[in-house]
TORDREN-614221 format. One record per residue: x, y, z of N, C-alpha, C in turn; residue number from 1. Coordinates in steps of 0.02 Angstrom, whole numbers. Example, Ala and Ser with C-alpha at 12.3 -4.5 7.8 and 13.67 -1.06 7.14 Angstrom:
residues 2
<site n_x="660" n_y="-284" n_z="390" ca_x="615" ca_y="-225" ca_z="390" c_x="660" c_y="-165" c_z="390" n="1"/>
<site n_x="642" n_y="-112" n_z="354" ca_x="684" ca_y="-53" ca_z="357" c_x="645" c_y="2" c_z="394" n="2"/>
end
This chain:
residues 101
<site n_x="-2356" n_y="-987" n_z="974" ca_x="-2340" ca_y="-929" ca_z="932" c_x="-2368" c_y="-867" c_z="964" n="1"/>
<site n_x="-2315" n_y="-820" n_z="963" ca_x="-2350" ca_y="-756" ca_z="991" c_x="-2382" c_y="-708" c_z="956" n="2"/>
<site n_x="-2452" n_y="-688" n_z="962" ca_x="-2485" ca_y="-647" ca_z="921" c_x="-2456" c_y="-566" c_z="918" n="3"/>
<site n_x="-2431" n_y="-554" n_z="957" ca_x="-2404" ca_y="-483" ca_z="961" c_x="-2333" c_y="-468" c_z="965" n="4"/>
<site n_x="-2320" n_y="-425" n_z="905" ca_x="-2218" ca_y="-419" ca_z="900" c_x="-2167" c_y="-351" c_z="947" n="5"/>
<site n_x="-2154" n_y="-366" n_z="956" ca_x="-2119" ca_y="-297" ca_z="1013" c_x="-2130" c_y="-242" c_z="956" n="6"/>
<site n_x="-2150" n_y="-217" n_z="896" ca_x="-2154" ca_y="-166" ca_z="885" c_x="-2231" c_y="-139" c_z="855" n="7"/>
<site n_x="-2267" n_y="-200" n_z="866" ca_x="-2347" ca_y="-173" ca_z="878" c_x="-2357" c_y="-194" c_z="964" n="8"/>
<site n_x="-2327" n_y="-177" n_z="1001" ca_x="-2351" ca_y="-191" ca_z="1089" c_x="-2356" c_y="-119" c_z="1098" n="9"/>
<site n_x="-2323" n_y="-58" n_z="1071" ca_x="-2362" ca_y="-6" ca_z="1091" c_x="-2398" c_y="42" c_z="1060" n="10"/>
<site n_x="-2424" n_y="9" n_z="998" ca_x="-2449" ca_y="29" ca_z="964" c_x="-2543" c_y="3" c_z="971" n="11"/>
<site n_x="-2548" n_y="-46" n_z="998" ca_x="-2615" ca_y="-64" ca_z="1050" c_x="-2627" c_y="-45" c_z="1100" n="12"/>
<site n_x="-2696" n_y="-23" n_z="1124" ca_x="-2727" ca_y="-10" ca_z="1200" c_x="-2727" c_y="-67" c_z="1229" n="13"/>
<site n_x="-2753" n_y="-51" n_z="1312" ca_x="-2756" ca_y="-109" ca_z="1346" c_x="-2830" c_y="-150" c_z="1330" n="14"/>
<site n_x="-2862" n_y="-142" n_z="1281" ca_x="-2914" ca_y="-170" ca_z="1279" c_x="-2883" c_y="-252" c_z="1217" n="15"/>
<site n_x="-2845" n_y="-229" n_z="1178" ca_x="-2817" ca_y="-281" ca_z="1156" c_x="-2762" c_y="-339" c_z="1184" n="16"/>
<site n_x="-2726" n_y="-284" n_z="1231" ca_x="-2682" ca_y="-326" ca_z="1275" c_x="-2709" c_y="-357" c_z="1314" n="17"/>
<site n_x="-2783" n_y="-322" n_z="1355" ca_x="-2799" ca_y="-386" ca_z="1386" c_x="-2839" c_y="-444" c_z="1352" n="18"/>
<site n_x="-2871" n_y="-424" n_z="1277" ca_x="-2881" ca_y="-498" ca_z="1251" c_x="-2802" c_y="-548" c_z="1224" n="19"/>
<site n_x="-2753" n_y="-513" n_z="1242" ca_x="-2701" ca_y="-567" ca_z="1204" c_x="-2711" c_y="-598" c_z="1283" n="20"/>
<site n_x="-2699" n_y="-595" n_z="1332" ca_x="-2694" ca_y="-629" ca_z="1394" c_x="-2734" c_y="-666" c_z="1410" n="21"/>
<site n_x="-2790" n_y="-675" n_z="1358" ca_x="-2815" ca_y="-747" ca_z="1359" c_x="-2794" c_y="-789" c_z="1305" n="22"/>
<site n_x="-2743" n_y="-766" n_z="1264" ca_x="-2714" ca_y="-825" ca_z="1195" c_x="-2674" c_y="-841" c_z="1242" n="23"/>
<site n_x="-2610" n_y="-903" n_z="1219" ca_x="-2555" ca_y="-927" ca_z="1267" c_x="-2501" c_y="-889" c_z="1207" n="24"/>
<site n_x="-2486" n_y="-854" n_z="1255" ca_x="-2411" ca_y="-818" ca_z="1231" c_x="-2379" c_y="-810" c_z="1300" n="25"/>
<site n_x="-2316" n_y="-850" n_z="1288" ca_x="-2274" ca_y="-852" ca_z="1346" c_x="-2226" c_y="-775" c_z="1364" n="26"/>
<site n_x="-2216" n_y="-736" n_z="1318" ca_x="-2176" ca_y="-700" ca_z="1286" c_x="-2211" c_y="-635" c_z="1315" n="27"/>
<site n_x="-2279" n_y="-636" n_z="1320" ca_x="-2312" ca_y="-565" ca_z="1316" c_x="-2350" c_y="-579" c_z="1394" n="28"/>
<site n_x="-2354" n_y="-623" n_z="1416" ca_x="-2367" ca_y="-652" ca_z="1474" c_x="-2364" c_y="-610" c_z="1539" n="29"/>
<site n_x="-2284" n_y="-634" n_z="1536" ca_x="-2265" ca_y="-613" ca_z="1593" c_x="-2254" c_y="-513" c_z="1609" n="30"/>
<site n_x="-2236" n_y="-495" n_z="1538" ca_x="-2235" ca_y="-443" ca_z="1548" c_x="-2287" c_y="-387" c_z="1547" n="31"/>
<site n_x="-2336" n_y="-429" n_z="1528" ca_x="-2395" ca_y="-377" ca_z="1529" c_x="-2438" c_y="-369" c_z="1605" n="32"/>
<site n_x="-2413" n_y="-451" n_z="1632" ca_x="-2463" ca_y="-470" ca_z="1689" c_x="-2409" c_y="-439" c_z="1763" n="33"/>
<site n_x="-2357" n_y="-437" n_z="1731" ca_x="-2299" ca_y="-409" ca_z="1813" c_x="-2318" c_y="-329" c_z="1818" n="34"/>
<site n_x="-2370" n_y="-307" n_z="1777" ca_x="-2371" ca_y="-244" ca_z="1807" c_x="-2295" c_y="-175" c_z="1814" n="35"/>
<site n_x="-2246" n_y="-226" n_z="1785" ca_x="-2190" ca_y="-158" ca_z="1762" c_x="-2204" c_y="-126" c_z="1723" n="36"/>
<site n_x="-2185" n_y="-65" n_z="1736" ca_x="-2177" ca_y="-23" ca_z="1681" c_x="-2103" c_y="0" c_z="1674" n="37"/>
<site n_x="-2079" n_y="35" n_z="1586" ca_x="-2008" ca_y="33" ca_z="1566" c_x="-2000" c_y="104" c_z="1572" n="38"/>
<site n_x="-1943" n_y="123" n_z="1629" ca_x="-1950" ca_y="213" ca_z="1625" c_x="-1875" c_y="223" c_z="1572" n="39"/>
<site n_x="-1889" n_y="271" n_z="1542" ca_x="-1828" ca_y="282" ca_z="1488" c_x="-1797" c_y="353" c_z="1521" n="40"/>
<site n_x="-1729" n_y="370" n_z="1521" ca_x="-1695" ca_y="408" ca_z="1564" c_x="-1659" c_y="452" c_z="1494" n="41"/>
<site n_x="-1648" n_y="510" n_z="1462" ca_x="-1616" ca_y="539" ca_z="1418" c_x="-1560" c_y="565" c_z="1447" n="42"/>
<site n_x="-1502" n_y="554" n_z="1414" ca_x="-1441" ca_y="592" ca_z="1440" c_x="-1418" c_y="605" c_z="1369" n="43"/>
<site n_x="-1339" n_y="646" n_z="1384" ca_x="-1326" ca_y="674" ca_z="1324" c_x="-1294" c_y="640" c_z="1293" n="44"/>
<site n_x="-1287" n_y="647" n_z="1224" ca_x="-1257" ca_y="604" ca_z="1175" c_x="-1139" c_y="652" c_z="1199" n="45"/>
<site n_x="-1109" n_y="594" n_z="1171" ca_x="-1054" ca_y="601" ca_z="1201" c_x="-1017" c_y="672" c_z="1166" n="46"/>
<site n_x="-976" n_y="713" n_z="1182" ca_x="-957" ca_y="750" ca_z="1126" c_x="-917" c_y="712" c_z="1045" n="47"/>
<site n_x="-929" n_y="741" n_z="1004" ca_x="-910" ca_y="716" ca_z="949" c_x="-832" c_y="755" c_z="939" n="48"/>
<site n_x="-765" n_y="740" n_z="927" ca_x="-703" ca_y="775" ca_z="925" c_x="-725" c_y="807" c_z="838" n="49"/>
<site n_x="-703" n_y="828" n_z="814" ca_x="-710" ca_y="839" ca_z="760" c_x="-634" c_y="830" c_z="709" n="50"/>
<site n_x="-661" n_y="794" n_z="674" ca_x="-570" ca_y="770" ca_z="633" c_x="-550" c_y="800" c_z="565" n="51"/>
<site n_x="-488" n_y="816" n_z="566" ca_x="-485" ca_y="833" ca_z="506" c_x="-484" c_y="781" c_z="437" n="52"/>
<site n_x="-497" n_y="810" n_z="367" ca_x="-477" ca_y="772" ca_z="321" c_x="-426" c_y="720" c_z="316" n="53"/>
<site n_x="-358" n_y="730" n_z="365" ca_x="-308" ca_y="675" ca_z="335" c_x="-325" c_y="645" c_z="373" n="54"/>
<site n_x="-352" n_y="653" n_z="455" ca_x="-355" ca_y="623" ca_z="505" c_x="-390" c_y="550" c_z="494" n="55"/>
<site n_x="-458" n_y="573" n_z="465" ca_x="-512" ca_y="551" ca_z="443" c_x="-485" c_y="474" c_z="367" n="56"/>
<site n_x="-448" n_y="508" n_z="353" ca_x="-415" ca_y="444" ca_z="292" c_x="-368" c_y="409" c_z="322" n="57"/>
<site n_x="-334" n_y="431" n_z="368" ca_x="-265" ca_y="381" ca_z="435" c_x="-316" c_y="341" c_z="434" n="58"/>
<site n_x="-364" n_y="358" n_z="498" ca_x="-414" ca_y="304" ca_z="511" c_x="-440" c_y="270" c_z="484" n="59"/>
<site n_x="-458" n_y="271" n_z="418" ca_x="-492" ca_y="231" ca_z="361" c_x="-425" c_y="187" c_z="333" n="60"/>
<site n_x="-375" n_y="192" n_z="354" ca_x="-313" ca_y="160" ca_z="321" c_x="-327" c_y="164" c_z="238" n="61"/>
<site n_x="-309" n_y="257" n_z="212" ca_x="-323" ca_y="269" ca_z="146" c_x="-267" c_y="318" c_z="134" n="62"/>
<site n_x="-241" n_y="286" n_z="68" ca_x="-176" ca_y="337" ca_z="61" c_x="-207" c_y="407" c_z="61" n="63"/>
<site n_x="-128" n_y="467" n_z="10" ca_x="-181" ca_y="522" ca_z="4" c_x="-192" c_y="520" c_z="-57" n="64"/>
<site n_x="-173" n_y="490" n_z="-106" ca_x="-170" ca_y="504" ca_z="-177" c_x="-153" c_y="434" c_z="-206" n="65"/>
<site n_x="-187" n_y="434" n_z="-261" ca_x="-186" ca_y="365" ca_z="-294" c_x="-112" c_y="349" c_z="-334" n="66"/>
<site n_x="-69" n_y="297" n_z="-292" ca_x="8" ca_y="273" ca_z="-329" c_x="-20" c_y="271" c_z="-430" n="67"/>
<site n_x="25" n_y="275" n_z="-439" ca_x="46" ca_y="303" ca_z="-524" c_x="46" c_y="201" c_z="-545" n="68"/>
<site n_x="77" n_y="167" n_z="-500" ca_x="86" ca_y="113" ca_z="-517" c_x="25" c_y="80" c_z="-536" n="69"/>
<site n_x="-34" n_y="126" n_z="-510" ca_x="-118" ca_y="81" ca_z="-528" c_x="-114" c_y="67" c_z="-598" n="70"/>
<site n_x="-99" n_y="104" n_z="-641" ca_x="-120" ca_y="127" ca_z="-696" c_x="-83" c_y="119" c_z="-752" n="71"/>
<site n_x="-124" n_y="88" n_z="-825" ca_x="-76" ca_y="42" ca_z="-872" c_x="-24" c_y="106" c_z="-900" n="72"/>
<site n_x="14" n_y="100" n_z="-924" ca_x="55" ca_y="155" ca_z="-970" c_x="32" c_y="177" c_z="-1029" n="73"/>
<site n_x="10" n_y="218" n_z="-1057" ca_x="-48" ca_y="233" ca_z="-1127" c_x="5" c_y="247" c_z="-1157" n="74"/>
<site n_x="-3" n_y="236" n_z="-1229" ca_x="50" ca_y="271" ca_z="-1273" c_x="55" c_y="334" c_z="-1273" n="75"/>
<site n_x="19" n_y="372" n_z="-1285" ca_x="9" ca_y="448" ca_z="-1278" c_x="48" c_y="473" c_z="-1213" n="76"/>
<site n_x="53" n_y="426" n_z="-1160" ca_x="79" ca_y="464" ca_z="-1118" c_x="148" c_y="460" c_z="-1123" n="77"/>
<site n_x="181" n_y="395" n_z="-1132" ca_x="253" ca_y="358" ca_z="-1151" c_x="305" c_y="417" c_z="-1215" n="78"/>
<site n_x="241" n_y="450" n_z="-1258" ca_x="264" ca_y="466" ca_z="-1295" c_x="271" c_y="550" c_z="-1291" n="79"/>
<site n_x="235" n_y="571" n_z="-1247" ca_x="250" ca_y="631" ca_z="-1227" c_x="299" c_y="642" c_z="-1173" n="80"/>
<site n_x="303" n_y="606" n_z="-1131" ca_x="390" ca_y="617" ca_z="-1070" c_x="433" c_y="602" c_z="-1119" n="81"/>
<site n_x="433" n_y="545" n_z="-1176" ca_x="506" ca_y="552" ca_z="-1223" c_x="504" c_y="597" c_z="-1271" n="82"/>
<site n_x="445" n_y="644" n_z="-1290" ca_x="468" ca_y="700" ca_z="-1324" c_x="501" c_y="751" c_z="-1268" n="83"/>
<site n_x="478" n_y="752" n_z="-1215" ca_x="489" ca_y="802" ca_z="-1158" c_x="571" c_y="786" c_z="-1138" n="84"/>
<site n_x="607" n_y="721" n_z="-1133" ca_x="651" ca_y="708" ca_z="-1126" c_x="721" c_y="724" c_z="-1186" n="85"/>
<site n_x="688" n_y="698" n_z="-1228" ca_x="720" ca_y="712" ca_z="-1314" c_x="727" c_y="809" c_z="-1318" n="86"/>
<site n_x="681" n_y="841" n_z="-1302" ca_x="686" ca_y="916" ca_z="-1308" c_x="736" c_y="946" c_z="-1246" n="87"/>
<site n_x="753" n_y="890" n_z="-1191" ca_x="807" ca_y="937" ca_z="-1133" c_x="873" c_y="918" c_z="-1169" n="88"/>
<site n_x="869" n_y="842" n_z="-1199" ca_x="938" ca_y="833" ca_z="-1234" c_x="959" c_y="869" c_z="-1279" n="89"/>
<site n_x="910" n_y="906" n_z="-1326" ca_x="933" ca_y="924" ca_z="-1338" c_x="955" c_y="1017" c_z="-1331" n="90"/>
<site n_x="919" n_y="1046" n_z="-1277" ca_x="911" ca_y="1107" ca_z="-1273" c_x="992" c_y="1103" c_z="-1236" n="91"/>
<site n_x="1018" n_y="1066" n_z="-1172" ca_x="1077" ca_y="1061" ca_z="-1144" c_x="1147" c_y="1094" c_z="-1176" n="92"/>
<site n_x="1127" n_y="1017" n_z="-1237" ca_x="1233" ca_y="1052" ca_z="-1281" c_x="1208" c_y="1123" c_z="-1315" n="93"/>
<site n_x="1180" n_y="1128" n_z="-1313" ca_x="1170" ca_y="1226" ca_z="-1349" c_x="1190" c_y="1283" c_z="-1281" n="94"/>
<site n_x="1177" n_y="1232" n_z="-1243" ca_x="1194" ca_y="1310" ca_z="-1185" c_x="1264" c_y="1317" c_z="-1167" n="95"/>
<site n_x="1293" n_y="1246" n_z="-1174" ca_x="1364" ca_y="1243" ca_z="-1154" c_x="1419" c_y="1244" c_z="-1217" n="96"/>
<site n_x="1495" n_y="1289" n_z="-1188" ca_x="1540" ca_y="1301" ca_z="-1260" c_x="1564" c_y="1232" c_z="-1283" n="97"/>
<site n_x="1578" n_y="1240" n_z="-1340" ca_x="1590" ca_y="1167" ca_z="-1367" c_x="1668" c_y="1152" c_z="-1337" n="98"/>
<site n_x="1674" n_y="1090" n_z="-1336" ca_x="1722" ca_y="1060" ca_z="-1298" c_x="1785" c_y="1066" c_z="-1351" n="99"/>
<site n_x="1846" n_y="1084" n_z="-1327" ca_x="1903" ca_y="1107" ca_z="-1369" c_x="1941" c_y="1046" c_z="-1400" n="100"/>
<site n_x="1957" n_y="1019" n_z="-1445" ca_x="2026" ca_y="957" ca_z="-1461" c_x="2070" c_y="983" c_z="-1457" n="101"/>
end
């Protein structure tokens, strides 16, 4: 079992690392005793494109607006398009002359 976890290894001096190198840890072993050290190199992060809103929902495979079909039929609503419908029927034969026999 290894006494030391990759994210307390640099959070100890070498006064503890060199007492782990007398426990048997295979793990912390080799890398403490090869004398490497890890050089870290910074480069730049990539440019970011910047997307628009619809772009951004294509990619998400998301419509733009929620289908009408989600949603149960309420009475209130059923009953207001057939008043809305009932009021063109009857606003229509008033505009036009009455039909002659």
């Amino acid at each position: 079992m290894c006494l030391l976890s990759k994210p307390l290894r640099g959070k100890f001096g070498k006064a503890f690392i060199d007492c782990l190198k007398t426990q048997l840890c295979p793990s912390v072993k080799p890398a403490i005793g090869s004398g490497s050290s890890i050089q870290m190199k910074i480069i730049p992060a990539p440019a970011r494109m910047a997307k628009t809103y619809q772009q951004k929902n294509e990619d998400l495979k998301r419509v733009l607006s929620p289908h009408l079909t989600i949603y149960k039929p309420q009475l209130t609503s059923m009953m207001s398009i057939s008043k809305e419908i009932s009021t063109l029927g009857l606003w229509f034969p008033s505009e036009y002359p009455p039909i002659p026999k």
